[in-house]
C-alpha positions as CSV (number, residue, x, y, z in Angstrom):
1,X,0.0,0.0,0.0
2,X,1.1,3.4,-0.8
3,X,2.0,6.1,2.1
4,X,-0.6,8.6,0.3
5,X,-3.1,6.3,-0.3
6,X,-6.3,6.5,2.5
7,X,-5.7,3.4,5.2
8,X,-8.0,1.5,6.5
9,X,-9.9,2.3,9.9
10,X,-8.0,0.4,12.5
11,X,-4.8,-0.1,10.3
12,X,-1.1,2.0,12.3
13,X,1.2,2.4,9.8
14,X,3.6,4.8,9.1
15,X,5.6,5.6,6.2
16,X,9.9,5.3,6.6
17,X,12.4,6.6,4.0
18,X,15.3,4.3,3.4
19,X,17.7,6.2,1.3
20,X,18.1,5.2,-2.4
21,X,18.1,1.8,-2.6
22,X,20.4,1.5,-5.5
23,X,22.2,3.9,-4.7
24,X,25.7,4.1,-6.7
25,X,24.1,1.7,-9.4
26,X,21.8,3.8,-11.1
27,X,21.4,7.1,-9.8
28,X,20.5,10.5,-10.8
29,X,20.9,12.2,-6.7
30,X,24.4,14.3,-8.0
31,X,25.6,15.7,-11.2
32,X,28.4,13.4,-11.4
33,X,26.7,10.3,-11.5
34,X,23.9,11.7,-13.8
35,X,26.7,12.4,-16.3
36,X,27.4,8.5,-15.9
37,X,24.3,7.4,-15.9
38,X,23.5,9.6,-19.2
39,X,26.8,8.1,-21.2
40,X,26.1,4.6,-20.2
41,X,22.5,5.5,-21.9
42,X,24.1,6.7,-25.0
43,X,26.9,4.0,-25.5
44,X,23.6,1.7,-25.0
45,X,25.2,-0.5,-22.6
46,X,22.7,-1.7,-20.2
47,X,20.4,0.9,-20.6
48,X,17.0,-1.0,-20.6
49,X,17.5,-2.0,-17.0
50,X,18.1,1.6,-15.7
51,X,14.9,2.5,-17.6
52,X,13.1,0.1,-16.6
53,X,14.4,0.2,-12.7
54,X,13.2,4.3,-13.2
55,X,9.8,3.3,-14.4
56,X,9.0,0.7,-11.6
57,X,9.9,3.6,-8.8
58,X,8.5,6.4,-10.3
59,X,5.7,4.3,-11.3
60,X,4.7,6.3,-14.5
61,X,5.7,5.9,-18.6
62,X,6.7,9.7,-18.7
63,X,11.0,8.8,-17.9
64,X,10.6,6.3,-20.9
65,X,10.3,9.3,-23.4
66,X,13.3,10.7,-22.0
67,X,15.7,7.3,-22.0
68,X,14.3,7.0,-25.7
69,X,15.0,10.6,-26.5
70,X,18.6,10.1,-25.0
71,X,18.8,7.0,-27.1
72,X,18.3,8.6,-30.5
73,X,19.7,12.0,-30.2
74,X,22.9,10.6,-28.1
75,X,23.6,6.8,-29.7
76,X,22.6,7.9,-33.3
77,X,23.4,11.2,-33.7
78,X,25.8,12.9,-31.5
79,X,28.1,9.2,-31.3
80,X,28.1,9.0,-34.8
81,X,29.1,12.9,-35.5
82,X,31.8,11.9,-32.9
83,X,33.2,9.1,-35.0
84,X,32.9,10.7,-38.2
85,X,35.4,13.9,-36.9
């Protein structure tokens, strides 16, 4: 059950935060590791699982248009403008 959903009368529960659980793996908390996170998108190595890790936490398909987007401009684009120089 969610923390914001309504509980049910006669049900204590209370809501803890635990930190990021993968945190150092796939994580977008500092600049740093978003720049890692973004290059290990565009080299497309491993990239599904991060997407799909984002979309089971923020529970929405919005992130996927951005991990798509990074896909196309970054792998097919900007990589291969890269090479061609």
């Amino acid at each position: 059950m969610d923390c914001f959903e309504q509980q049910p009368e006669g049900v204590n529960s209370t809501c803890m935060y635990y930190g990021n659980p993968i945190e150092g793996t796939y994580s977008f908390d500092n600049i740093l590791l978003s720049m890692m996170n973004i290059f290990q998108i565009i080299t497309l190595e491993g990239w599904t699982d991060m997407m799909y890790i984002v979309r089971n936490t923020e529970r929405t398909l919005v992130y996927d248009f951005f991990f798509i987007m990074c896909v196309v401009l970054g792998a097919f684009v900007i990589l291969n403008l890269m090479v061609a120089v």
